[in-house]
N, C-alpha and C positions, 0 to 999 in steps of 0.2 A: 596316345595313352601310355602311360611305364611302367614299368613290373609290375610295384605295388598295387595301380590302381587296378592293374587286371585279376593279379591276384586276392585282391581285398572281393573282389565280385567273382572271382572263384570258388573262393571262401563261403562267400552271403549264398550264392545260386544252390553249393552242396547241402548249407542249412536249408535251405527250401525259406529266408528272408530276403532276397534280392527282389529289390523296385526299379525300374527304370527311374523315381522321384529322390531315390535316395543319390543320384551318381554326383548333384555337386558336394553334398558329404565326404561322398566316397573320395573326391577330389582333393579338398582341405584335408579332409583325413591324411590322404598320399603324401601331398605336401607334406604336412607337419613329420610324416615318419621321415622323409626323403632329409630334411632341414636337423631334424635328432640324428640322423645315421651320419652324416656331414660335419654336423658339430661333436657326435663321437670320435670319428676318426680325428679331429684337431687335438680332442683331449690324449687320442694315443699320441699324435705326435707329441705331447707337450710332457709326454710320459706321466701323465697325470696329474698334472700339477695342479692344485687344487689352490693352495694359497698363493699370492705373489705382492710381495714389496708395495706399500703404497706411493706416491710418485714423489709426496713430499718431504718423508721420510722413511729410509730404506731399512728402518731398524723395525718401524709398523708395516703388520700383515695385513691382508685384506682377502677375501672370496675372490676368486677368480670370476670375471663375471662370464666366464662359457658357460660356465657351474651355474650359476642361476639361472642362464637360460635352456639349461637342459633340462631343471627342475620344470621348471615353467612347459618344456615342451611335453616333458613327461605325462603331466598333469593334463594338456590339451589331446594328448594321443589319448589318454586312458579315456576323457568324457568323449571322445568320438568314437571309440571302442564298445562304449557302454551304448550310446544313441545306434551305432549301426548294428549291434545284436553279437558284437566279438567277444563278448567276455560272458563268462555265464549266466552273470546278475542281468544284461543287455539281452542277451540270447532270449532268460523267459520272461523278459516284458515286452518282447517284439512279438514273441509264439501266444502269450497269452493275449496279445491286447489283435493280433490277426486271429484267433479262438474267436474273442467276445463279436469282432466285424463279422463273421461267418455262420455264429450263434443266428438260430431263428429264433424270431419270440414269439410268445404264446399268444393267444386271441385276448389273454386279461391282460400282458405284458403292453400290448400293442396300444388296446384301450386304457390304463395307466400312463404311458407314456403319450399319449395325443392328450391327456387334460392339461397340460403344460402349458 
């Protein structure tokens, strides 16, 4: 198991939202952070380079495509952030929706919901 993913369930267990159902999440999650930290450090080497020369012509620029795929990883950390409870918008839909599972219902609750 690597840093992250231990620390990712270090993280969840202090919130009091850690699942043994959530860990292949927590896994891809890992991944993706490990793959974004990876392709930062290329971008420092590349001292930033964000545009570069198209191949056909060296007078046209073009997006570097690290650049794209960082977006793109950005974008996949933040919605497994949000699905595992890390961001605060994630945090209170996992608190509320383990509320509503632990909610008892009432004797009219119970019979409304068996006419279904």
């Amino acid at each position: 198991m690597c840093k992250i993913e231990n620390q990712t369930k270090a993280n969840m267990k202090r919130l009091g939202i850690y699942r043994p159902e959530f860990d292949q999440s927590i896994q891809i999650y890992s991944g993706l952070i490990e793959q974004y930290n990876d392709l930062l450090r290329e971008l420092k080497k590349s001292k930033f380079k964000v545009i570069e020369p198209t191949t056909r012509n060296n007078d046209s620029m073009k997006k570097s495509p690290l650049i794209g795929v960082l977006e793109t990883l950005r974008k996949d950390i933040l919605t497994y952030s949000n699905c595992l409870g890390l961001t605060p918008v994630g945090f209170k839909k996992i608190t509320d929706d383990m509320k509503n599972e632990n909610k008892k219902l009432s004797k009219l609750e119970e019979a409304l919901s068996n006419l279904n």
